[in-house]
Structures are given as structure tokens and as C-alpha cells.
PDB file with one MODEL, atoms N, CA, C and O in Angstrom:
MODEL        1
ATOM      1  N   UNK A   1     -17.505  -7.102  -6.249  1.00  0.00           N
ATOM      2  CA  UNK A   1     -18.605  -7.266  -5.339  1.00  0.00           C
ATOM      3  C   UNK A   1     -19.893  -7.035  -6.114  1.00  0.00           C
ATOM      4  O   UNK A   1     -20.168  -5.980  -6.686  1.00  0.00           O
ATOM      5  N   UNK A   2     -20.648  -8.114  -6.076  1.00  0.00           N
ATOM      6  CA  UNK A   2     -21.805  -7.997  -6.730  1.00  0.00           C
ATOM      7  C   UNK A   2     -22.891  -7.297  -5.859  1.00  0.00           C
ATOM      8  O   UNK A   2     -22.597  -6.965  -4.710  1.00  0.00           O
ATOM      9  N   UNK A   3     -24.408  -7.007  -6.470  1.00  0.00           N
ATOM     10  CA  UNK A   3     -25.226  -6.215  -5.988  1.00  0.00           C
ATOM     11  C   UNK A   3     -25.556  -6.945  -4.586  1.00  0.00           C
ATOM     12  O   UNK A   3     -25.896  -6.361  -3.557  1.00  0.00           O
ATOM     13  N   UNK A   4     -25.393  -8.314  -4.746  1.00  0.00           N
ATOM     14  CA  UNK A   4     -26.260  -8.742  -3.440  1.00  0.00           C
ATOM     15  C   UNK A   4     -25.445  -8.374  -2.041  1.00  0.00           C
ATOM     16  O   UNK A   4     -25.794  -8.987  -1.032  1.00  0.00           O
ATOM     17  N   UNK A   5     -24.413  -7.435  -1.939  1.00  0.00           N
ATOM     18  CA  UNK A   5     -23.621  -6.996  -0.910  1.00  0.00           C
ATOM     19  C   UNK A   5     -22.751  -8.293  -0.093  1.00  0.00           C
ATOM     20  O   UNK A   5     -22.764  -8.664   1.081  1.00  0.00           O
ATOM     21  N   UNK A   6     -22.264  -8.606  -0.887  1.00  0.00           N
ATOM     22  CA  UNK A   6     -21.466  -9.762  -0.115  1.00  0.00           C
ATOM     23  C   UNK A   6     -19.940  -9.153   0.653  1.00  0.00           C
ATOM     24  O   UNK A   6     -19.226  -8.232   0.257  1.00  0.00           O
ATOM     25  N   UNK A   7     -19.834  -9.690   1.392  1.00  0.00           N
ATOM     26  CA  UNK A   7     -18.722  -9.562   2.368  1.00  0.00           C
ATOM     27  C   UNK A   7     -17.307  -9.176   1.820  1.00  0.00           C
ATOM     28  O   UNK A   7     -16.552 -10.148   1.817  1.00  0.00           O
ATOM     29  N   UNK A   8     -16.698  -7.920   1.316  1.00  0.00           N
ATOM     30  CA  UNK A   8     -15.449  -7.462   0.863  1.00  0.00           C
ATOM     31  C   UNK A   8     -14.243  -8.887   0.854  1.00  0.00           C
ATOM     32  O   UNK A   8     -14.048  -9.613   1.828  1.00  0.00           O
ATOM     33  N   UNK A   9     -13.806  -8.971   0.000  1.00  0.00           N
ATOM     34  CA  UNK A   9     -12.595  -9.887  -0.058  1.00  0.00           C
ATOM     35  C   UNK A   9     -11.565  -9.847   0.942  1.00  0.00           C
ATOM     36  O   UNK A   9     -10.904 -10.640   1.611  1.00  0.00           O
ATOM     37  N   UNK A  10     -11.730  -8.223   0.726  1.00  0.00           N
ATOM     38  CA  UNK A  10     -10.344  -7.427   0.929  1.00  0.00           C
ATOM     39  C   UNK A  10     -10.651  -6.992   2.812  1.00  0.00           C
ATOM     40  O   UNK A  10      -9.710  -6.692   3.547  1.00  0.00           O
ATOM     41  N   UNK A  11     -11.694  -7.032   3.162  1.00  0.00           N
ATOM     42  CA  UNK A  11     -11.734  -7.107   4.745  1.00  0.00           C
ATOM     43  C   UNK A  11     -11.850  -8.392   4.890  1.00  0.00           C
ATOM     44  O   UNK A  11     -11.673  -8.091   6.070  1.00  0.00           O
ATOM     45  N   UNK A  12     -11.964  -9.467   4.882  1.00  0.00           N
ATOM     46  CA  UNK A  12     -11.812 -10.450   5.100  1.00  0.00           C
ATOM     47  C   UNK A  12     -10.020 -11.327   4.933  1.00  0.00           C
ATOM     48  O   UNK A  12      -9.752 -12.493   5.222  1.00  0.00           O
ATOM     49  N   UNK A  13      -9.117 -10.293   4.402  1.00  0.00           N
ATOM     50  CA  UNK A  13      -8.380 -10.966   4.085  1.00  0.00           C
ATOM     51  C   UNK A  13      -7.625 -10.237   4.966  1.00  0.00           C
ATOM     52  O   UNK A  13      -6.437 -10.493   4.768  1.00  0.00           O
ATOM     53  N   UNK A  14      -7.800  -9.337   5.970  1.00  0.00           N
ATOM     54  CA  UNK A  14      -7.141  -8.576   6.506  1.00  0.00           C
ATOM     55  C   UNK A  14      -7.489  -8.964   8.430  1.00  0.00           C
ATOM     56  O   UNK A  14      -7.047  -8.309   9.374  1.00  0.00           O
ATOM     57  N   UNK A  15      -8.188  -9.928   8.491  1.00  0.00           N
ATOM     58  CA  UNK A  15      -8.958 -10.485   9.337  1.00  0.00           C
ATOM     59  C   UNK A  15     -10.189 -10.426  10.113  1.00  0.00           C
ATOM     60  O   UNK A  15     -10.415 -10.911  11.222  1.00  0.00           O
ATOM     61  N   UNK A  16     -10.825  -9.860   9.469  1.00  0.00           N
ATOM     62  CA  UNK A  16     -12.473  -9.041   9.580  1.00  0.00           C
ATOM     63  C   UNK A  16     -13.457 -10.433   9.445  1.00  0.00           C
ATOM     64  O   UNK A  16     -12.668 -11.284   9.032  1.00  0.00           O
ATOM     65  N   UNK A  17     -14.281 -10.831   9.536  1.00  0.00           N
ATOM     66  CA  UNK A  17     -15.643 -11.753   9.693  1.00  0.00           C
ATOM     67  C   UNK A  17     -16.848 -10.780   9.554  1.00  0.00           C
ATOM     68  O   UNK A  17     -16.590  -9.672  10.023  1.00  0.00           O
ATOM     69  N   UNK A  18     -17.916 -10.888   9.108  1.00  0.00           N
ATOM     70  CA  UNK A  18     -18.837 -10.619   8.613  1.00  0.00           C
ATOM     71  C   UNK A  18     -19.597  -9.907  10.356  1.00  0.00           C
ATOM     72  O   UNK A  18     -19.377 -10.811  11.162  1.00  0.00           O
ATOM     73  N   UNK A  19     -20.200  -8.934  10.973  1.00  0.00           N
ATOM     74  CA  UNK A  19     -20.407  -8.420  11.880  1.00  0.00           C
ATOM     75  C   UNK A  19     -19.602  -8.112  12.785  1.00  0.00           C
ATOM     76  O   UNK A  19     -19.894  -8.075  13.981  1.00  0.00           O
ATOM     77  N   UNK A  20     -18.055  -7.756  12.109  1.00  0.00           N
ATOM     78  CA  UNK A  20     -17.188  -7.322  12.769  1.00  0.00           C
ATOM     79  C   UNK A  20     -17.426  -5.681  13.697  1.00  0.00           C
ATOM     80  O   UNK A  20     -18.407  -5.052  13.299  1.00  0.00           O
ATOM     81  N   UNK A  21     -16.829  -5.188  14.543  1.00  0.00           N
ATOM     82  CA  UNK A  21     -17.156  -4.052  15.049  1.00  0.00           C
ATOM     83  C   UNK A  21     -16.235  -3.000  14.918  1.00  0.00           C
ATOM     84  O   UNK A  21     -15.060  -3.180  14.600  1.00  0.00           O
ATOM     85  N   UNK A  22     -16.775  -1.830  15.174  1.00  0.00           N
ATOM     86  CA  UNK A  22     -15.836  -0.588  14.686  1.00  0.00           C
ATOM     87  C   UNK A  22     -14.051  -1.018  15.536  1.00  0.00           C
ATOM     88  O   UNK A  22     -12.937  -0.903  15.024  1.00  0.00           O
ATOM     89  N   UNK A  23     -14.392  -1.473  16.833  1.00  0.00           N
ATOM     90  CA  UNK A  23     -13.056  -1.399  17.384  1.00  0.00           C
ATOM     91  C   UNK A  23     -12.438  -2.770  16.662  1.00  0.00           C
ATOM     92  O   UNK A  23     -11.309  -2.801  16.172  1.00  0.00           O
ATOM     93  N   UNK A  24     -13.248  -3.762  16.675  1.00  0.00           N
ATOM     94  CA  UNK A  24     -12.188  -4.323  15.733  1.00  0.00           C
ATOM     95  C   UNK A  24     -11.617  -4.023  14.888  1.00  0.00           C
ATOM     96  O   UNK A  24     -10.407  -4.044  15.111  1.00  0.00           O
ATOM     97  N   UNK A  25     -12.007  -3.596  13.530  1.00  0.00           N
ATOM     98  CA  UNK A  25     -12.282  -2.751  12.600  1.00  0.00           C
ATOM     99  C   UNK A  25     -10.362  -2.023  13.295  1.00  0.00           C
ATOM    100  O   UNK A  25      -9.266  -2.530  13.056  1.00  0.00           O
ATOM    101  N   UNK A  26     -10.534  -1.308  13.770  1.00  0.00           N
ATOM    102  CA  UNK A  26      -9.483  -0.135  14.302  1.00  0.00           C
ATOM    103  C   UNK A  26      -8.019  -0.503  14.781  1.00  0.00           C
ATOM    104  O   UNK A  26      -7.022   0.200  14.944  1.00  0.00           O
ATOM    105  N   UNK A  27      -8.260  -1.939  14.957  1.00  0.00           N
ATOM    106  CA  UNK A  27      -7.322  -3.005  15.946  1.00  0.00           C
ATOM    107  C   UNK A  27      -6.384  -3.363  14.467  1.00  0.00           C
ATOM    108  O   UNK A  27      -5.161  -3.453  14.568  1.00  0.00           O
ATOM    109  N   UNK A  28      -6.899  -3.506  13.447  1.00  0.00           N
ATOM    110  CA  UNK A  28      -6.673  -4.568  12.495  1.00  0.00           C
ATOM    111  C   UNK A  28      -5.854  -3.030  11.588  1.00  0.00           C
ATOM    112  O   UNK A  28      -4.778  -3.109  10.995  1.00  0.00           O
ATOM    113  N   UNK A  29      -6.676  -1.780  11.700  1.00  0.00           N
ATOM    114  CA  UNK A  29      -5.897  -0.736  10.714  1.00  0.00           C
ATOM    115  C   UNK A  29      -4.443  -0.801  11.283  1.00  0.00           C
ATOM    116  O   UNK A  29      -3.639  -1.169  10.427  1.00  0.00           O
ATOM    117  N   UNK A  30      -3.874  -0.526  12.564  1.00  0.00           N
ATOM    118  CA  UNK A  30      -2.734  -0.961  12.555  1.00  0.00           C
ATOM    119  C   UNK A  30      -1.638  -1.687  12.250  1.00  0.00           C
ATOM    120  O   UNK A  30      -0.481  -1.459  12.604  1.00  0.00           O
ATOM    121  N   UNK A  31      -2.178  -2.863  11.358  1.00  0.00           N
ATOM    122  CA  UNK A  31      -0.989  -3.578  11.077  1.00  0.00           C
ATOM    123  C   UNK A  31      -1.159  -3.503   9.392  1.00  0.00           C
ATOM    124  O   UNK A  31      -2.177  -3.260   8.743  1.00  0.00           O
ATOM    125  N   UNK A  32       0.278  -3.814   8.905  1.00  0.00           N
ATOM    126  CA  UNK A  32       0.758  -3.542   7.983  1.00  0.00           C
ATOM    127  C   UNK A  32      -0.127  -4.150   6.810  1.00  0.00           C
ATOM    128  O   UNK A  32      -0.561  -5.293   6.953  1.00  0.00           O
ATOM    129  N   UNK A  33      -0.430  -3.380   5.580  1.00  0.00           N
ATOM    130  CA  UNK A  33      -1.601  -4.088   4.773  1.00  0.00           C
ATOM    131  C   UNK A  33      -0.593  -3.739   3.225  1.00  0.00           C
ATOM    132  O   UNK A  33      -0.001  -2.713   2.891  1.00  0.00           O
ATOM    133  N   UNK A  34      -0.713  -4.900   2.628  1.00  0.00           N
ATOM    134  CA  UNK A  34      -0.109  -5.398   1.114  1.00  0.00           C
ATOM    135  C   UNK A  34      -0.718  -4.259   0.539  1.00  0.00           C
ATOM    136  O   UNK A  34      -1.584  -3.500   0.974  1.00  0.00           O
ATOM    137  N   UNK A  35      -0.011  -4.295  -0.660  1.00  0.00           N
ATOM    138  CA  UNK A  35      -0.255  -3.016  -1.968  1.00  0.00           C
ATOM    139  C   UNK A  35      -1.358  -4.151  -2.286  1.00  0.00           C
ATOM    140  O   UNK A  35      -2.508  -3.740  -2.442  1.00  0.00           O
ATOM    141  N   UNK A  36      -1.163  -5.309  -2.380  1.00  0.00           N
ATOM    142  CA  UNK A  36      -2.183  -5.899  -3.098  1.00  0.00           C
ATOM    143  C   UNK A  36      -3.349  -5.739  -2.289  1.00  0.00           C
ATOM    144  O   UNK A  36      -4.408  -5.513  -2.875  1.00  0.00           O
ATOM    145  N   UNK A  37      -3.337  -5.829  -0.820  1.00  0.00           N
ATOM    146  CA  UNK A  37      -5.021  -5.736  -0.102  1.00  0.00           C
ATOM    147  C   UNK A  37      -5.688  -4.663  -0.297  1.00  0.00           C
ATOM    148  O   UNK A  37      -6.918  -4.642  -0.246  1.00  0.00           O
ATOM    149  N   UNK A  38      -4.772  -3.377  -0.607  1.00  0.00           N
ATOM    150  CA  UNK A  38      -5.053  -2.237  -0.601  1.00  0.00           C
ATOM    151  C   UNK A  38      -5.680  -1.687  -1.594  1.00  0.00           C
ATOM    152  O   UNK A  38      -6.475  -0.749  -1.532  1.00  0.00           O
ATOM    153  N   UNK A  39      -5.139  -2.577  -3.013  1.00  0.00           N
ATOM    154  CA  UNK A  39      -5.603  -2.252  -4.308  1.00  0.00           C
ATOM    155  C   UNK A  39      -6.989  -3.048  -4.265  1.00  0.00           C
ATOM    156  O   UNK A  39      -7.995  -2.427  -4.606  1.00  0.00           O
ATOM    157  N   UNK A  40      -7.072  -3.990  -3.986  1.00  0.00           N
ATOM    158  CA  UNK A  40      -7.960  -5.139  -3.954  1.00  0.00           C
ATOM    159  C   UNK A  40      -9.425  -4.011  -2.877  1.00  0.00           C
ATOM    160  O   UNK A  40     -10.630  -4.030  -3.130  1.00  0.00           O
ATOM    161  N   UNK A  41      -8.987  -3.483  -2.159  1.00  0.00           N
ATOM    162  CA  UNK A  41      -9.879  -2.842  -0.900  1.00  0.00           C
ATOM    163  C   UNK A  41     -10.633  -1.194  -2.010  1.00  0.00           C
ATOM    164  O   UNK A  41     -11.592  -0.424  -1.954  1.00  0.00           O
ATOM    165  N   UNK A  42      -9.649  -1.395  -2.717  1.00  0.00           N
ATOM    166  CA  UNK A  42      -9.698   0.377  -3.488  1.00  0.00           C
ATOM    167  C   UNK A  42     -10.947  -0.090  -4.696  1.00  0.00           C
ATOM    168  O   UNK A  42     -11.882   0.653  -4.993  1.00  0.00           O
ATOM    169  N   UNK A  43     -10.700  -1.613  -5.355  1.00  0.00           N
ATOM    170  CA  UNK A  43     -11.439  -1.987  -6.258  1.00  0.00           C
ATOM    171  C   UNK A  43     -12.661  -2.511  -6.090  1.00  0.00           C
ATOM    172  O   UNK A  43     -13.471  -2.683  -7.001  1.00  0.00           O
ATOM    173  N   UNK A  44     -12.857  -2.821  -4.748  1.00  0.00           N
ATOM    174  CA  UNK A  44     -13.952  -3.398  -3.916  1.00  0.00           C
ATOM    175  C   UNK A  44     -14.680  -1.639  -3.862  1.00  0.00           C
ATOM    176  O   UNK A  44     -15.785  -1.466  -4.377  1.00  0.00           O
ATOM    177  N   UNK A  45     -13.968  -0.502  -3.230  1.00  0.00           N
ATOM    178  CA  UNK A  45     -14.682   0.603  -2.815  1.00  0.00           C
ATOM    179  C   UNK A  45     -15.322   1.027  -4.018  1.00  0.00           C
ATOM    180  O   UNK A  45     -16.463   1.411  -3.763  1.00  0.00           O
ATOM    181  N   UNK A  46     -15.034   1.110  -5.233  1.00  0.00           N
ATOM    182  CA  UNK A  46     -15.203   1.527  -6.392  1.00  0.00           C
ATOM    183  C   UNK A  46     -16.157   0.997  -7.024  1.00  0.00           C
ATOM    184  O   UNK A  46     -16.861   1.667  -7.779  1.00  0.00           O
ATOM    185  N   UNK A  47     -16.358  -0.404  -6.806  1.00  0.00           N
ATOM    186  CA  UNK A  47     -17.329  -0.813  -7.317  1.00  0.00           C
ATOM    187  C   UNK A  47     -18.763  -1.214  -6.384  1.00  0.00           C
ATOM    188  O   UNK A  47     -19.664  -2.029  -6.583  1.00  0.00           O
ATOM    189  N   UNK A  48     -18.485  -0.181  -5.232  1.00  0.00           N
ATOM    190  CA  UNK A  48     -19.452  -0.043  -4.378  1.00  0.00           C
ATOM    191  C   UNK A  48     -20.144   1.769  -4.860  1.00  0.00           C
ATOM    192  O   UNK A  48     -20.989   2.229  -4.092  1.00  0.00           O
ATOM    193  N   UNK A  49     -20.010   2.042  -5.250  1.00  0.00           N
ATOM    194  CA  UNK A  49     -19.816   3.889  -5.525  1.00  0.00           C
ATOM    195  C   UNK A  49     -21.473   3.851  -5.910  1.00  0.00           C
ATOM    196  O   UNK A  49     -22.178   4.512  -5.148  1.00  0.00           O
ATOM    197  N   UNK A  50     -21.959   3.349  -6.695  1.00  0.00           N
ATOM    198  CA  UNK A  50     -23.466   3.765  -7.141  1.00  0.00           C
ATOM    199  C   UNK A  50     -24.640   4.105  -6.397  1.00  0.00           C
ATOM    200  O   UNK A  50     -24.733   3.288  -5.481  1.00  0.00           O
ATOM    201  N   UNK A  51     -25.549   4.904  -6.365  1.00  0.00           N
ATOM    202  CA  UNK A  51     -26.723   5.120  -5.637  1.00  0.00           C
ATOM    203  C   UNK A  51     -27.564   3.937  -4.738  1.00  0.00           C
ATOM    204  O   UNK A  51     -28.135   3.945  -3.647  1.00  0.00           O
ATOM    205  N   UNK A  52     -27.302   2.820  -5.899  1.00  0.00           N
ATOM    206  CA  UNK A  52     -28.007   1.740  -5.060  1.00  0.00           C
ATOM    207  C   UNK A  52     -27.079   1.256  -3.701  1.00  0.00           C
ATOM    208  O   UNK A  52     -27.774   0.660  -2.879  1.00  0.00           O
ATOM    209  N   UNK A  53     -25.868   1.377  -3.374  1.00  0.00           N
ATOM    210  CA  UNK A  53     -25.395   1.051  -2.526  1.00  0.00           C
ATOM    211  C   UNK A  53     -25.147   2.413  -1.645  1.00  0.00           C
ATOM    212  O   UNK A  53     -24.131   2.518  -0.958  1.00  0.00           O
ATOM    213  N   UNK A  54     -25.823   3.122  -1.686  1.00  0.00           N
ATOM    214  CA  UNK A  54     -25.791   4.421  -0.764  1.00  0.00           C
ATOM    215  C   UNK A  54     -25.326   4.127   0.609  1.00  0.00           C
ATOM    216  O   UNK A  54     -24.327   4.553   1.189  1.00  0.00           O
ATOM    217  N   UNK A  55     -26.497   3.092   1.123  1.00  0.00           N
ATOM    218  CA  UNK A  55     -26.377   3.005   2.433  1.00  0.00           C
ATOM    219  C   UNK A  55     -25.468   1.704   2.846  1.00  0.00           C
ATOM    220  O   UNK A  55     -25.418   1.383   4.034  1.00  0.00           O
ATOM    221  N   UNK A  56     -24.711   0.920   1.804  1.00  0.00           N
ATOM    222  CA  UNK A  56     -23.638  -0.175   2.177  1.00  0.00           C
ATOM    223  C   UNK A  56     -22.770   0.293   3.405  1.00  0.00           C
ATOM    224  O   UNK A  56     -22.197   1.380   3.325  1.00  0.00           O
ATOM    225  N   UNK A  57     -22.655  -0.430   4.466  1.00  0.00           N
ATOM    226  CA  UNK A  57     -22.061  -0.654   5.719  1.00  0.00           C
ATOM    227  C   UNK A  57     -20.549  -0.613   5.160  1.00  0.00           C
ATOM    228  O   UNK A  57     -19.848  -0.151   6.061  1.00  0.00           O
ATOM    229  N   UNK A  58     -19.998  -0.829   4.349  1.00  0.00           N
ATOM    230  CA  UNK A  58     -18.619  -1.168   3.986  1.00  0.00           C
ATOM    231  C   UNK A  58     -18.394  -0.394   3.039  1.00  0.00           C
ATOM    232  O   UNK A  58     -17.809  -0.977   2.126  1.00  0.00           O
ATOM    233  N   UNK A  59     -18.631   0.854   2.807  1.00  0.00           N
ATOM    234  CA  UNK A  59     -17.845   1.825   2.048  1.00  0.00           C
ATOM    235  C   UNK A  59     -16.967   2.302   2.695  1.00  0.00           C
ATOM    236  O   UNK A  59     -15.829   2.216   2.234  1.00  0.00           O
ATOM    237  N   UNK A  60     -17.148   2.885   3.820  1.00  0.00           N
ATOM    238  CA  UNK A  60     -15.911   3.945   4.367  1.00  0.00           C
ATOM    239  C   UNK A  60     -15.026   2.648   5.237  1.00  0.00           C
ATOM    240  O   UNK A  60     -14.127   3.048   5.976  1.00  0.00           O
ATOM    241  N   UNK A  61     -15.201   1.540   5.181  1.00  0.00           N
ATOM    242  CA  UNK A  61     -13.957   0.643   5.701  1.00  0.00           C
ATOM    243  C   UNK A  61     -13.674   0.652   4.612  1.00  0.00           C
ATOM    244  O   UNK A  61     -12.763   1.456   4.417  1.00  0.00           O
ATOM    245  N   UNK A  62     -14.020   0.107   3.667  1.00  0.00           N
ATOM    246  CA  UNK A  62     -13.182  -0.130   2.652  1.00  0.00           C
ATOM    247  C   UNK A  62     -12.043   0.789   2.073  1.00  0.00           C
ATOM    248  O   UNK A  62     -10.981   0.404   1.583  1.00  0.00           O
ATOM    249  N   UNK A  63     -12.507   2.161   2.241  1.00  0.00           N
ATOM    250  CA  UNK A  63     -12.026   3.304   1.835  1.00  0.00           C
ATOM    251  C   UNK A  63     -10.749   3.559   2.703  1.00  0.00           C
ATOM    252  O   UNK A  63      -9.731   3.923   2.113  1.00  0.00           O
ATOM    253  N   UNK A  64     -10.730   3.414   3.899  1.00  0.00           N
ATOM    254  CA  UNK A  64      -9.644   3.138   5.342  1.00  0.00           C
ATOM    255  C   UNK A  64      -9.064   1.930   4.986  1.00  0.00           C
ATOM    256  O   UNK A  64      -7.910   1.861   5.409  1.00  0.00           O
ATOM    257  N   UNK A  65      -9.467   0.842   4.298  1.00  0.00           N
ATOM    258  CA  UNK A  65      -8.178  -0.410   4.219  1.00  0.00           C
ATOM    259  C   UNK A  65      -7.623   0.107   3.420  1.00  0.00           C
ATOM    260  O   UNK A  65      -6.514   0.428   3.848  1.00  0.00           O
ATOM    261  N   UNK A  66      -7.828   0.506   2.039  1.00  0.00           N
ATOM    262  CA  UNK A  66      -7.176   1.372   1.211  1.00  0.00           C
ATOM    263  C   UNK A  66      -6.191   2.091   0.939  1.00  0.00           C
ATOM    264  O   UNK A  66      -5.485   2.017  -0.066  1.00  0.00           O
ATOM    265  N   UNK A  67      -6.064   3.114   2.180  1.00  0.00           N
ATOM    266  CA  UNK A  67      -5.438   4.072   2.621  1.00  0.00           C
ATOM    267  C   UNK A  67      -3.760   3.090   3.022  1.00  0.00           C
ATOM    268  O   UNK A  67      -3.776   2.035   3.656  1.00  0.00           O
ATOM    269  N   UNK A  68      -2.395   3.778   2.455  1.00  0.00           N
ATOM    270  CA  UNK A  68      -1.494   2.991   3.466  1.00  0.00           C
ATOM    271  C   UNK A  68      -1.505   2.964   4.677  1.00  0.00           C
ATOM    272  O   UNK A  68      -2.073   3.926   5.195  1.00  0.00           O
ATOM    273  N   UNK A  69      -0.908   1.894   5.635  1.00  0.00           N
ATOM    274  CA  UNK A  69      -0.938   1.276   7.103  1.00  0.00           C
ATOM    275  C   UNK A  69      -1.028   2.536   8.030  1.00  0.00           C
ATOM    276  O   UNK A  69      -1.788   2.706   8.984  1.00  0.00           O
ATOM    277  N   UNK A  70       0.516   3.896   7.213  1.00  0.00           N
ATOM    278  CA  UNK A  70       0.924   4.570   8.442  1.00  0.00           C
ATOM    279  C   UNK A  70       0.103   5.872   8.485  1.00  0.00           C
ATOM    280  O   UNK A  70       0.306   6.872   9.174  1.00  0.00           O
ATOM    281  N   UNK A  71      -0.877   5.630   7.586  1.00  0.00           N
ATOM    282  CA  UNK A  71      -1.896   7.013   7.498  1.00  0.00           C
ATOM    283  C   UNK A  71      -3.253   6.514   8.326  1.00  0.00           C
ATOM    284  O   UNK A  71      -4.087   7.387   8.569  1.00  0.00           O
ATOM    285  N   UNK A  72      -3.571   4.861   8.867  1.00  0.00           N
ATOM    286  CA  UNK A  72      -4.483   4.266   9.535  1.00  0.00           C
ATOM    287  C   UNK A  72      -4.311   4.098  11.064  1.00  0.00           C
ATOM    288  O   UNK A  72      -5.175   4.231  11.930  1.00  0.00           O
ATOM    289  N   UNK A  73      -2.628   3.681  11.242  1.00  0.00           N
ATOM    290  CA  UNK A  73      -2.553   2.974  12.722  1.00  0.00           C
ATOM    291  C   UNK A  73      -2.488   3.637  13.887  1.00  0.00           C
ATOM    292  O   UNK A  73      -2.211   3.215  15.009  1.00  0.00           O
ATOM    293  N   UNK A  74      -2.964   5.457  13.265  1.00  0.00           N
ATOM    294  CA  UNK A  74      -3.603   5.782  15.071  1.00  0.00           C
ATOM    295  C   UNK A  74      -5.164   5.256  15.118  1.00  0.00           C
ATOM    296  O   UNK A  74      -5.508   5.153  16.295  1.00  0.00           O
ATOM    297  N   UNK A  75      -5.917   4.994  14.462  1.00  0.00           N
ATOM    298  CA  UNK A  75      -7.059   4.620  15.096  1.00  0.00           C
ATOM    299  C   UNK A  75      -7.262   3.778  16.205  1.00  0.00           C
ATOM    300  O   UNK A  75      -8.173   3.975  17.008  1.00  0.00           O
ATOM    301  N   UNK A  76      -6.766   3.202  16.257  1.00  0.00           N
ATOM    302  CA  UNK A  76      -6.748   2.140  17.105  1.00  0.00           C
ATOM    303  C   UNK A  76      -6.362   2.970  18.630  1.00  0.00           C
ATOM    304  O   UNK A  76      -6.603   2.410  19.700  1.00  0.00           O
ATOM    305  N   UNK A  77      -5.789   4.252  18.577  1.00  0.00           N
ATOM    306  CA  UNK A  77      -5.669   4.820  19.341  1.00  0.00           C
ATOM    307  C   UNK A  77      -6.693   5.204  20.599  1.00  0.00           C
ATOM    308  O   UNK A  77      -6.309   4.831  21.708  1.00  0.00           O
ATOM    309  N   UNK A  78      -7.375   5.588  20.560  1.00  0.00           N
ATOM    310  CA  UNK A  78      -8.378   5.618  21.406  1.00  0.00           C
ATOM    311  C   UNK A  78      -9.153   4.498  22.436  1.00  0.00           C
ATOM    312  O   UNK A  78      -9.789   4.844  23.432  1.00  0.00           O
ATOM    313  N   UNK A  79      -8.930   2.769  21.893  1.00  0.00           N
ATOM    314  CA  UNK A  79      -9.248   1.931  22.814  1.00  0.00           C
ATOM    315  C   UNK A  79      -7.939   1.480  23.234  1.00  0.00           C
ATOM    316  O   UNK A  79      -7.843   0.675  24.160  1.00  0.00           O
ATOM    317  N   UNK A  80      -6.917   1.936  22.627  1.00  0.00           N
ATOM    318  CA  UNK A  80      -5.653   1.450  23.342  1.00  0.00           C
ATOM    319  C   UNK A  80      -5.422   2.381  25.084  1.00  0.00           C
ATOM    320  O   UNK A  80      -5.153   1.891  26.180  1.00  0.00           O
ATOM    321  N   UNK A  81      -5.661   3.816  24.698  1.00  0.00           N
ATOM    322  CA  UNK A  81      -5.959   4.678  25.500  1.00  0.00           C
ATOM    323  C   UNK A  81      -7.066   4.262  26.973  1.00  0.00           C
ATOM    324  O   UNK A  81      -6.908   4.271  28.194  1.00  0.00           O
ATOM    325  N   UNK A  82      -7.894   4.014  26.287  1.00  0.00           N
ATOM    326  CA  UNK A  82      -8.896   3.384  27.474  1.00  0.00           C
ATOM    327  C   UNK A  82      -8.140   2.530  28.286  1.00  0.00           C
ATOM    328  O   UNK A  82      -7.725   2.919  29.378  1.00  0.00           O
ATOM    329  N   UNK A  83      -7.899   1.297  27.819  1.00  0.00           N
ATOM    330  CA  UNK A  83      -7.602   0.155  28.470  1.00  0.00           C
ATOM    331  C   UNK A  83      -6.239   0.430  29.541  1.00  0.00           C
ATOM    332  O   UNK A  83      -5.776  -0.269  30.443  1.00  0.00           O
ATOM    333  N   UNK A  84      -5.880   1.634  29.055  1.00  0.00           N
ATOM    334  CA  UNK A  84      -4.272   1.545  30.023  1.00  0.00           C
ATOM    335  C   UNK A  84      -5.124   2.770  31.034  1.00  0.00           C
ATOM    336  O   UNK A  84      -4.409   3.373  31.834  1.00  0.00           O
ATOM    337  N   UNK A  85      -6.365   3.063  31.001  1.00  0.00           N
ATOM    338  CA  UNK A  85      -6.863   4.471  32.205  1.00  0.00           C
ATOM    339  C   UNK A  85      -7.536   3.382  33.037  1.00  0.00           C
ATOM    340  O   UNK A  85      -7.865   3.740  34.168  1.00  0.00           O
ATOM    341  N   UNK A  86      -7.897   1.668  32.569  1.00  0.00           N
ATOM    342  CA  UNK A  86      -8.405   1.025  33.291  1.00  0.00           C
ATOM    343  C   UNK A  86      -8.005   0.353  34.486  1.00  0.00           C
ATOM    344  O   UNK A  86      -7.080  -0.438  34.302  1.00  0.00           O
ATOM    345  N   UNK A  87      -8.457   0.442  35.737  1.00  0.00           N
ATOM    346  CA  UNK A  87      -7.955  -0.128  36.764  1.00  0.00           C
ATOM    347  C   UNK A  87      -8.014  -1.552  36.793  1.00  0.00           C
ATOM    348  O   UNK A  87      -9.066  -2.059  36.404  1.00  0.00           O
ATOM    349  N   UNK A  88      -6.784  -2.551  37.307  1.00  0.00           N
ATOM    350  CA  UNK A  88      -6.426  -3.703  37.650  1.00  0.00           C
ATOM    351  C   UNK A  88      -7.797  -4.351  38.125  1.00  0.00           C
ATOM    352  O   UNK A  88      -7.822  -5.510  38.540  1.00  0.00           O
TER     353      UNK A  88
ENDMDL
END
């Protein structure tokens, strides 16, 4: 990822679009993610690390695709939760 902050490979390959949202974001940690997306997500985070990207929007996703599937897929927990307290 070059300086001009372009859109992670590695969220995009996981099904993310460019102004994706946290719950999406949370929907998508649940399912199962390749050693390769993961490495690919780890090499993307890494080469986000410098001062000038302090305030990059896509560090701490990146850092969560990273992570294996079964250490991610409660997030998603909390709007799954909602939707079943929601009435018909």
C-alpha cells in the first residue's frame, strides 16, 4: 500500500468496498479467512505502521483480518443480538 492510502487488497478480497461500515466490517470477520488473506492483511498492516499514516481508517481492520477467523467471529455478535430482540 502506497502513501496515497489506497483501498487494502486484503479487505477487499474478503468482501469489503471502499466506505464499508463497522457492522459490515463485523459480518464479514465471521467467515473463514485464508492464511493467504491473513498474511496479505498482516503485510498491508505493516506497511501502514509509520507516523504519516497515524490517522489511516484501516489500521485496526486490517489488524482484525489478520487475526485467525475463530479469534474474530464473535464480533459480529452484537448486531446478530439486536436483530433477534427485534419485533416482527
Amino acid at each position: 500500500m502506497s502513501h496515497d492510502n489506497r483501498f487494502p487488497r486484503s479487505l477487499a478480497a474478503i468482501g469489503l468496498n471502499p466506505g464499508f461500515t463497522h457492522q459490515q466490517f463485523c459480518f464479514m470477520m465471521e467467515l473463514e479467512r485464508s492464511d493467504y488473506i491473513r498474511e496479505l492483511a498482516h503485510q498491508e498492516w505493516l506497511n501502514i505502521q509509520g507516523e504519516e499514516y497515524e490517522n489511516s481508517p484501516y489500521r485496526w481492520y486490517l489488524s482484525y483480518v489478520s487475526m485467525k477467523s475463530e479469534y474474530t467471529r464473535d464480533m459480529v455478535y452484537p448486531y446478530k443480538s439486536k436483530n433477534k430482540n427485534k419485533e416482527p
